[in-house]
DRENZA-956657 format. One record per residue (C-alpha): residue number from 1; residue in one letter; x, y, z. Coordinates in Angstrom, 2 decimals. Example, Ala and Ser with C-alpha at 12.3 -4.5 7.8 and 13.67 -1.06 7.14 Angstrom:
2
+-----+------+---------+---------+---------+
: pos : code :      xx :      yy :      zz :
+-----+------+---------+---------+---------+
:   1 :    A :   12.30 :   -4.50 :    7.80 :
:   2 :    S :   13.67 :   -1.06 :    7.14 :
+-----+------+---------+---------+---------+
***
This chain:
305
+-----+------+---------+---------+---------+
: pos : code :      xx :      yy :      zz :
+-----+------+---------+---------+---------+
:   1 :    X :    0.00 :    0.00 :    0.00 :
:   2 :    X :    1.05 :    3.55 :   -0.72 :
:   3 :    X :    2.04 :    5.79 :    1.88 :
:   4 :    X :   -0.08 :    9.05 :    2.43 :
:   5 :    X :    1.66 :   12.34 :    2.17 :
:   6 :    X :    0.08 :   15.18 :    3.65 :
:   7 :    X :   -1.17 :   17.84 :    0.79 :
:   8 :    X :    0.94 :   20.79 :    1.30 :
:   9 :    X :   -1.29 :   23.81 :    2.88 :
:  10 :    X :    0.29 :   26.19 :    0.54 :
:  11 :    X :   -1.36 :   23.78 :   -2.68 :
:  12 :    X :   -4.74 :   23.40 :   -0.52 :
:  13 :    X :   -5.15 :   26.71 :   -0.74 :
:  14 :    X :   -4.28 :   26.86 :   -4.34 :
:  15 :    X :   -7.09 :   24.29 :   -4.78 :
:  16 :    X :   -9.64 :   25.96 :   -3.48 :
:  17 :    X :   -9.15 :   29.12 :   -4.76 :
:  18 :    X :   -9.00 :   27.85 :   -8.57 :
:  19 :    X :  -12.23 :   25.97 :   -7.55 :
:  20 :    X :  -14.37 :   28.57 :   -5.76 :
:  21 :    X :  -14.15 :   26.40 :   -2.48 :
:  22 :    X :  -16.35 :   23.62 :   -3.93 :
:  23 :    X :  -17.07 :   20.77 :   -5.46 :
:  24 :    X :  -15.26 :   20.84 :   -9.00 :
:  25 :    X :  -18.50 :   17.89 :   -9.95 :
:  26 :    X :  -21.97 :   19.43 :   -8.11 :
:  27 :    X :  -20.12 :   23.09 :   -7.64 :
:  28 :    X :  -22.69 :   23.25 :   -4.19 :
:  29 :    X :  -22.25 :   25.65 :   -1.79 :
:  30 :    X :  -21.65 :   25.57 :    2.16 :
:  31 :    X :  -20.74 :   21.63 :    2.07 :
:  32 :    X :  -18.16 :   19.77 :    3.17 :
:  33 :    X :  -15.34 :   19.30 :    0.43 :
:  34 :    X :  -12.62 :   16.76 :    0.08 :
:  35 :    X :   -9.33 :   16.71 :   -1.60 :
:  36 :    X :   -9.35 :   13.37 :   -4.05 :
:  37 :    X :   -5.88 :   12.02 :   -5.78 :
:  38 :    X :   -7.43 :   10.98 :   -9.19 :
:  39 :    X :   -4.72 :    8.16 :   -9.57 :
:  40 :    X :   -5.47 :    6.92 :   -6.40 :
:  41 :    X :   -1.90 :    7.42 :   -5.41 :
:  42 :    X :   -1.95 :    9.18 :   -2.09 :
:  43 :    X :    1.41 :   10.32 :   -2.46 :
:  44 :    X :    1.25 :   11.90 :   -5.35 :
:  45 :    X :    0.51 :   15.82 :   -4.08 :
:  46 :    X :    0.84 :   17.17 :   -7.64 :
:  47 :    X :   -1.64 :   20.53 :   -8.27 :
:  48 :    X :   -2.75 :   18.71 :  -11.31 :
:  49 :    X :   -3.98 :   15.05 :   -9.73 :
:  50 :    X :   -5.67 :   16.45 :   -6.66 :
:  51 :    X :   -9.65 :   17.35 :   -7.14 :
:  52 :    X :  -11.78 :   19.35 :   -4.77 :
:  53 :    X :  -14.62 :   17.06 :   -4.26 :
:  54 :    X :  -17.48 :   17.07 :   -1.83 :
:  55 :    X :  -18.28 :   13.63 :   -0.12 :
:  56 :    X :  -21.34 :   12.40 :   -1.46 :
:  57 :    X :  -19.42 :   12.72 :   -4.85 :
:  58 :    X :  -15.96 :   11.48 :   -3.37 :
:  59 :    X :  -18.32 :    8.68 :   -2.50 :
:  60 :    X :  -19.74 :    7.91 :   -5.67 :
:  61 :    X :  -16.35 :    7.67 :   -7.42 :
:  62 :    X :  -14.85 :    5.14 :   -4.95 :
:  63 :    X :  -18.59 :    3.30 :   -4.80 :
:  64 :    X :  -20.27 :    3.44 :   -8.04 :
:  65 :    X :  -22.69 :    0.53 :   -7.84 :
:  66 :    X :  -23.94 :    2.34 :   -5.23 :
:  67 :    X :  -25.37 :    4.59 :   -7.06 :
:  68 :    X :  -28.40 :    5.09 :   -9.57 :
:  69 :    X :  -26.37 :    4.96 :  -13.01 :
:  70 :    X :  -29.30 :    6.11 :  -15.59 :
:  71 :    X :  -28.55 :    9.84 :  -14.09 :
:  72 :    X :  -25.64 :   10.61 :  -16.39 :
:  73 :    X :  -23.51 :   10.19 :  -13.29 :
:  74 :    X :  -20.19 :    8.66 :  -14.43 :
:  75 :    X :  -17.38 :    9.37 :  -12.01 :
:  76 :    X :  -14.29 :    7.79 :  -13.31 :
:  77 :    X :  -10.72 :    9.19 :  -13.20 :
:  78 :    X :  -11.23 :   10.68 :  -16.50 :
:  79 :    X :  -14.63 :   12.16 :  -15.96 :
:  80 :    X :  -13.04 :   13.40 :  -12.51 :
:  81 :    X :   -9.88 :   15.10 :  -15.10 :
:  82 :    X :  -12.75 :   16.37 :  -17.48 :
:  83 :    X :  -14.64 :   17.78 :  -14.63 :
:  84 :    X :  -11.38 :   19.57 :  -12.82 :
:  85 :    X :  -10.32 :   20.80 :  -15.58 :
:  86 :    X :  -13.22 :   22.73 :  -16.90 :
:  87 :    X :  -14.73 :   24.08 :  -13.81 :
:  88 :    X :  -10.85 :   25.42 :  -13.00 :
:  89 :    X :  -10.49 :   26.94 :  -16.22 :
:  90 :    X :  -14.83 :   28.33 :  -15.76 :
:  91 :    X :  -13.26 :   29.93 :  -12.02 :
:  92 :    X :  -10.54 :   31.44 :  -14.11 :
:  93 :    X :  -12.67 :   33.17 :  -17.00 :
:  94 :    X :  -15.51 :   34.13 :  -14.48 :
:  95 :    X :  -12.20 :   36.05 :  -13.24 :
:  96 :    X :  -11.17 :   37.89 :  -16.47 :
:  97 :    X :  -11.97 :   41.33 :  -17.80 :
:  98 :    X :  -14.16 :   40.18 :  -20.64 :
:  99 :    X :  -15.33 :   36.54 :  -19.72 :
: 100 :    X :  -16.70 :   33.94 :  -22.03 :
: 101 :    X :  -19.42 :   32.50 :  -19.43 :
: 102 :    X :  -23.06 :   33.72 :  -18.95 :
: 103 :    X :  -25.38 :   33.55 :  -16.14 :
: 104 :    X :  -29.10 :   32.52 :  -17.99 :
: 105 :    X :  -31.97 :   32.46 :  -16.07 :
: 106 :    X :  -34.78 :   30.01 :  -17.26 :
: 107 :    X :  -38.49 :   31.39 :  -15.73 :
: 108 :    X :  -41.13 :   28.45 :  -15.89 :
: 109 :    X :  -44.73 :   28.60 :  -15.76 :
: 110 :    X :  -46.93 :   31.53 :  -17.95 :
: 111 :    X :  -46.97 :   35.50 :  -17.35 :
: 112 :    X :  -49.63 :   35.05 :  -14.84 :
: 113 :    X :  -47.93 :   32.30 :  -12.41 :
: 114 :    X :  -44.29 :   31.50 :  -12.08 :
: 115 :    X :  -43.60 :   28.46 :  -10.30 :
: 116 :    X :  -40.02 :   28.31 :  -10.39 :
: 117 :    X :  -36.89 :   29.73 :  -12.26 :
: 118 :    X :  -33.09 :   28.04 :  -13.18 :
: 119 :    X :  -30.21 :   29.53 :  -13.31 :
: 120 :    X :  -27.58 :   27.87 :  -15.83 :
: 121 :    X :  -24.03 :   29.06 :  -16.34 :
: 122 :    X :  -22.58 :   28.20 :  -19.65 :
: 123 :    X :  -20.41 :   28.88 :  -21.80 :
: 124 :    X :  -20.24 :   30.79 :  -25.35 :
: 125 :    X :  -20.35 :   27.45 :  -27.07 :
: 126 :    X :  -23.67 :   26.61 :  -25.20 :
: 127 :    X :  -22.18 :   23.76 :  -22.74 :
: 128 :    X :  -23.86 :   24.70 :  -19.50 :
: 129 :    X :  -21.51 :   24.03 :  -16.59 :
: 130 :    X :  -24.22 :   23.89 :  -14.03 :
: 131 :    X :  -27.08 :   24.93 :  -12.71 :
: 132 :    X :  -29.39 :   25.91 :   -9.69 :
: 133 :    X :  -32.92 :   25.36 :   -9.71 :
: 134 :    X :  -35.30 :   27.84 :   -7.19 :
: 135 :    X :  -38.94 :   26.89 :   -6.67 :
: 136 :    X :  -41.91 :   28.34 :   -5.00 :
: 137 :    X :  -41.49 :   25.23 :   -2.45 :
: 138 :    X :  -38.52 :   26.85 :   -1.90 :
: 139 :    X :  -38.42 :   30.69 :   -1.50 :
: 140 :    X :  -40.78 :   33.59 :   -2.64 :
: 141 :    X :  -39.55 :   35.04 :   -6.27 :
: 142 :    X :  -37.19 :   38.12 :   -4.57 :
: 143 :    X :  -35.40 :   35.77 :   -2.48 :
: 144 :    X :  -34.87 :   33.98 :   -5.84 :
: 145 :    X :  -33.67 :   37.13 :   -7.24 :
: 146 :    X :  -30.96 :   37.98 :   -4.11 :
: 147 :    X :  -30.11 :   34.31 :   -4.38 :
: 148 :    X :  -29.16 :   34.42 :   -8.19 :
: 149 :    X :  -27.58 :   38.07 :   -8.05 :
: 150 :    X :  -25.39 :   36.32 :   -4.98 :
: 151 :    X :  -24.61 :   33.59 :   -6.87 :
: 152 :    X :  -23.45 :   35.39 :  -10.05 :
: 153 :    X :  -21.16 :   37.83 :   -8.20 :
: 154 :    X :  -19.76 :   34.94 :   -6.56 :
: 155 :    X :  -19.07 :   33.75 :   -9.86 :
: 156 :    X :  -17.04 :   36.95 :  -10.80 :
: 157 :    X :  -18.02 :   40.67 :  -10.87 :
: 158 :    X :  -18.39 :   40.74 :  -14.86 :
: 159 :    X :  -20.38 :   37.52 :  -15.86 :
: 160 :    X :  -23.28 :   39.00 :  -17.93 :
: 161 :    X :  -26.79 :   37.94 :  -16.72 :
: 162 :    X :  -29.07 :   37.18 :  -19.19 :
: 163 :    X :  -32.98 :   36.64 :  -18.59 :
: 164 :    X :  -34.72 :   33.90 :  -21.45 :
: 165 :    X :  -37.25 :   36.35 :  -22.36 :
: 166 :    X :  -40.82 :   34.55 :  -22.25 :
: 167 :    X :  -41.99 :   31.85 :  -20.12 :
: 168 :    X :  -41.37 :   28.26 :  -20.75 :
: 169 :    X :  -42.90 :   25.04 :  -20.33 :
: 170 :    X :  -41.11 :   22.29 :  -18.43 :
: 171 :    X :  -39.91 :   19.13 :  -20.98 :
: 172 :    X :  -38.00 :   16.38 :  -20.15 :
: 173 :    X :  -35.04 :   14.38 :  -21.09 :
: 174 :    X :  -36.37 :   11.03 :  -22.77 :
: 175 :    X :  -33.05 :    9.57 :  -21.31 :
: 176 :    X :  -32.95 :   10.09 :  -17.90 :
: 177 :    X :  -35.82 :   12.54 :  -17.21 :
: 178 :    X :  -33.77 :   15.33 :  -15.90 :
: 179 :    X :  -35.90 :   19.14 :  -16.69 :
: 180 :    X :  -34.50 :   20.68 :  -19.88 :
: 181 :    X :  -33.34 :   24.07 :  -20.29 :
: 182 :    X :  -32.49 :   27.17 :  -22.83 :
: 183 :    X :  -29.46 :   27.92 :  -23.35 :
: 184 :    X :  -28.26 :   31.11 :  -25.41 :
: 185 :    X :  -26.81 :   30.21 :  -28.75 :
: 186 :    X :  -23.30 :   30.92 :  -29.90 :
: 187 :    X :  -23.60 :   34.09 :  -31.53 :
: 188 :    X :  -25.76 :   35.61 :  -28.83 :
: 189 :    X :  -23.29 :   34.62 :  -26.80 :
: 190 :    X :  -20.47 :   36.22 :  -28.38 :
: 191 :    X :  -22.59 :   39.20 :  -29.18 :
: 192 :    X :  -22.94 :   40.12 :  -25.22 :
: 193 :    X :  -19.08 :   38.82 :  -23.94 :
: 194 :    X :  -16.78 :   40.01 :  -26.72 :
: 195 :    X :  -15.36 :   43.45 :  -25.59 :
: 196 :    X :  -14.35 :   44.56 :  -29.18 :
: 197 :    X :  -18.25 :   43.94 :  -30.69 :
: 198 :    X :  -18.59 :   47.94 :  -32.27 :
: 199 :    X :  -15.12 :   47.38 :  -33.54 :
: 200 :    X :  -15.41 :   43.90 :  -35.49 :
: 201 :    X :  -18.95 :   43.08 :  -36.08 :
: 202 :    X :  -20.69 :   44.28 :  -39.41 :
: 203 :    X :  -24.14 :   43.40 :  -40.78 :
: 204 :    X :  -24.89 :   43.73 :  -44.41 :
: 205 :    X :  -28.47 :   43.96 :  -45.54 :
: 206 :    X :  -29.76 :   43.14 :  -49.47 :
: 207 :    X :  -32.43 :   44.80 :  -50.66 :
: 208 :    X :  -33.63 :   42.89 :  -54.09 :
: 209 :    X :  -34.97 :   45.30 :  -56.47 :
: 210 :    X :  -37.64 :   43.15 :  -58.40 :
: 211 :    X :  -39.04 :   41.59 :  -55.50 :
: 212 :    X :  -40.52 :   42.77 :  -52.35 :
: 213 :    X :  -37.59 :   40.86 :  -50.10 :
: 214 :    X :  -34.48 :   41.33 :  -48.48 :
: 215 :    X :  -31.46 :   39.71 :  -46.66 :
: 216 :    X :  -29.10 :   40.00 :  -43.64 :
: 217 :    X :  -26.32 :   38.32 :  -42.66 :
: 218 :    X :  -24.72 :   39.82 :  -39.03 :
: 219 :    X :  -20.71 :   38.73 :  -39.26 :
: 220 :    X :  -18.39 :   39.27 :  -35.91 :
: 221 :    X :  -15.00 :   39.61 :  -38.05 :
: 222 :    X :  -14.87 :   36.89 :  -40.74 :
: 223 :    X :  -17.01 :   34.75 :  -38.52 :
: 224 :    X :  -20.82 :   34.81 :  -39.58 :
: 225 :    X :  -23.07 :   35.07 :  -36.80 :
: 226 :    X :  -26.28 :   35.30 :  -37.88 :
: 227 :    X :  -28.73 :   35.39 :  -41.15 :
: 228 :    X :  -31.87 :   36.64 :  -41.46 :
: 229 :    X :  -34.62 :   36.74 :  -44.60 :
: 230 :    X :  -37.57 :   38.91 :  -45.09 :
: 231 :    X :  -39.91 :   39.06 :  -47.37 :
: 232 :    X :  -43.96 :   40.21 :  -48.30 :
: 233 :    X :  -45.87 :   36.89 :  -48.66 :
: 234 :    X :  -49.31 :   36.90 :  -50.60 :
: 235 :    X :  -50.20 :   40.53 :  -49.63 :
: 236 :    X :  -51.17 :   39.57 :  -46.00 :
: 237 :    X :  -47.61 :   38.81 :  -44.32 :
: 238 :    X :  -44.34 :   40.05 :  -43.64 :
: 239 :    X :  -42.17 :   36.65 :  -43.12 :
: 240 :    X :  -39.18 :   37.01 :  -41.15 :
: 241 :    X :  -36.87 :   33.48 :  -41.13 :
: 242 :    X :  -33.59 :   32.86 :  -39.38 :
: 243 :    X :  -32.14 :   29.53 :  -38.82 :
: 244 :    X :  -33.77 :   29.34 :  -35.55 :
: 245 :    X :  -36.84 :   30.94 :  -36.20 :
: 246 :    X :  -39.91 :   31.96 :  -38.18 :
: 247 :    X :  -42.44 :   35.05 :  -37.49 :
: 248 :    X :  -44.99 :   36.08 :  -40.07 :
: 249 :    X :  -46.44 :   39.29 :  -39.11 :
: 250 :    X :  -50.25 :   40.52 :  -40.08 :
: 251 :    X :  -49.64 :   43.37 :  -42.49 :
: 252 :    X :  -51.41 :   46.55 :  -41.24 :
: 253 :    X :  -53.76 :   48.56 :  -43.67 :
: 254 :    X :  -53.61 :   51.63 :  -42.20 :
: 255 :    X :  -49.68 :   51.86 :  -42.23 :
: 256 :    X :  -47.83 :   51.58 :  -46.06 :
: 257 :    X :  -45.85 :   47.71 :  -46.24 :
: 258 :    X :  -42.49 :   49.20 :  -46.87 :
: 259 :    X :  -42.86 :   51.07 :  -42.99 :
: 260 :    X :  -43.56 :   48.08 :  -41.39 :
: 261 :    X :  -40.93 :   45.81 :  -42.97 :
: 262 :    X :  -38.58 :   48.59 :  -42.13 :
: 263 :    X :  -39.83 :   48.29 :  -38.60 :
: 264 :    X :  -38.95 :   45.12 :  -38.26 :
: 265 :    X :  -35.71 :   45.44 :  -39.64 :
: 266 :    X :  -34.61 :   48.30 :  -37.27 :
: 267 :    X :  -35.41 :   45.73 :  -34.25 :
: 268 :    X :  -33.27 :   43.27 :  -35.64 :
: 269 :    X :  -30.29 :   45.96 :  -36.17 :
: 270 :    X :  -31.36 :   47.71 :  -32.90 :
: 271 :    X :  -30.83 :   44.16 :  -30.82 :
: 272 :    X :  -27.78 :   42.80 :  -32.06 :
: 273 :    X :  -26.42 :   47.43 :  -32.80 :
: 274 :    X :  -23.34 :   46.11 :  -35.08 :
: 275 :    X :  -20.24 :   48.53 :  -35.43 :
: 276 :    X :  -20.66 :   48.83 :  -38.75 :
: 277 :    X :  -24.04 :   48.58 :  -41.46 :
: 278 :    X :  -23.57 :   47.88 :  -45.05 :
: 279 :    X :  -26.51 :   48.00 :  -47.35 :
: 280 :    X :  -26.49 :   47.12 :  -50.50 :
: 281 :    X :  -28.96 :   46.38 :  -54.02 :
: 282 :    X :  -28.89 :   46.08 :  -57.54 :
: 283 :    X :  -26.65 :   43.06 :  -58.61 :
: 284 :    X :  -26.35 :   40.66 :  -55.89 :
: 285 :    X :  -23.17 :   39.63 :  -57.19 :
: 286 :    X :  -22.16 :   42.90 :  -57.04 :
: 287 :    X :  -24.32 :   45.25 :  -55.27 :
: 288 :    X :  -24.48 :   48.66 :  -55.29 :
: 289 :    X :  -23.89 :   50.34 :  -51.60 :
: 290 :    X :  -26.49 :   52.98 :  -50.85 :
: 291 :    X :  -26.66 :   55.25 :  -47.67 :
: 292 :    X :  -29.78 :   54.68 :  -46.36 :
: 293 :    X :  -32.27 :   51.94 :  -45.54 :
: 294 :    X :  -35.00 :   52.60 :  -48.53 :
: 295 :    X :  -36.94 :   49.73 :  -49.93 :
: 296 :    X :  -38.55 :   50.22 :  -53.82 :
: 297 :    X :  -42.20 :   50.28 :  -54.76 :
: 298 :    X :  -42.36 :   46.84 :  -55.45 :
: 299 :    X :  -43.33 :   46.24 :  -51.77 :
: 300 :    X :  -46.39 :   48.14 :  -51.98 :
: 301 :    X :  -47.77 :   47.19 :  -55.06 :
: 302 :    X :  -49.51 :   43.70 :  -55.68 :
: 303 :    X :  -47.44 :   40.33 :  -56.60 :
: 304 :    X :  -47.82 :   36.51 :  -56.60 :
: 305 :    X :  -45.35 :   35.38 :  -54.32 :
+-----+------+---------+---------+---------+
***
């Protein structure tokens, strides 16, 4: 059998500072904490093979088959290296001037009754690094609110906060029926942690000439970010697509067509306020940059599409 060294308290306090104090697995608060040698070698102090873990999952690792397996909860010496490693490296961005993590809060239930919100924190590419769940079992909806501002300046003092902005219903893993939740996509993402966004990001809007559409693509650098198409459909719609989504808007009498599709358009530029607007018509191959946002006739007058 190996012979125990005693962690160094200079490195123990290394540890916990690159992990927040807790768990680098469950990331809980005000528990107990361990320090785990992830190749079982109890003599081997190095920064690198020690993880901060608190018991119940120090447990689990060294007693598996005591534990319910269908709940994604794998705690091997690899998972336990994954794990380390990426809530270190979350401690250490949460830290930074400009970090890539985001607080999102998920509200459940309908405008009239909320029944209980999530906070997620994840990460620009959408992998959420955990969460905390509040319920009205649990708290009324301001102690919710103290409880997530608390927990994001624990975090660091400049993770965003973002808020999903309508209520949602709860669905459910088909796997192990864990509650789902939104996460904010990778250019949103970018859009609201980059600290250079007015100096790189352009969006370029087409304007087609012989038909009542238009297009426009949102690029941060040479990276694009976003796409979006809008067009008049059979005199009763305005249809606005992205990837992710579809609106088609009841087309007002009162109010000329071109207005409200320019409408429409200035809350797309307003939201996502690039550094830099192109806009361009004529030849789409090589269009012709105009000044202002002005869309032709064509969108008032009658067509088939």
């Amino acid at each position: 059998m190996l012979k125990r060294k005693a962690i160094p308290p200079k490195t123990q306090k290394k540890l916990r500072t690159k992990n927040l104090g807790v768990c680098c697995v469950c990331k809980e608060r005000s528990i107990g904490t361990n320090f785990h040698h992830i190749d079982d070698n109890p003599a081997n102090n190095d920064e690198g093979n020690i993880a901060v873990l608190c018991v119940k999952e120090h447990d689990q690792h060294h007693r598996p088959k005591s534990y319910d397996q269908t709940k994604h909860l794998e705690l091997g010496a690899d998972k336990i290296r994954e794990y380390k490693r990426e809530w270190e490296q979350t401690v250490e961005e949460c830290n930074s001037n400009n970090p890539k993590i985001l607080a999102v809060v998920n509200v459940y239930g309908d405008y009239t009754n909320i029944h209980s919100v999530r906070l997620l924190v994840q990460n620009v590419n959408s992998k959420i690094i955990y969460q905390r769940i509040y319920h009205l079992l649990t708290g009324t909806p301001d102690q919710w609110t103290d409880a997530i501002i608390d927990e994001v300046l624990w975090l660091g003092k400049n993770v965003k906060l973002s808020l999903i902005d309508k209520p949602l219903q709860v669905e459910y893993c088909p796997c192990c029926s864990t509650s789902l939740s939104n996460t904010l996509d990778r250019n949103v993402a970018i859009h609201l942690t980059v600290s250079d966004w007015k100096q790189k990001s352009i969006a370029s809007i087409y304007i087609n000439p012989p038909f009542p559409s238009l297009a426009l693509t949102l690029f941060y650098g040479d990276e694009p970010l976003y796409k979006a198409h809008l067009h008049k459909c059979k005199e009763k719609h305005l249809h606005f697509l992205t990837d992710k989504f579809e609106e088609r808007t009841p087309i007002k009498k009162y109010q000329s067509i071109r207005t409200q599709a320019t409408e429409i358009m200035q809350k797309v530029v307003d939201t996502w306020n690039p550094g830099q607007l192109l806009i361009g018509t004529g030849n789409p191959d090589k269009p012709t940059i105009i000044k202002n946002f002005n869309l032709p006739d064509i969108w008032e007058k009658k067509n088939s599409r």
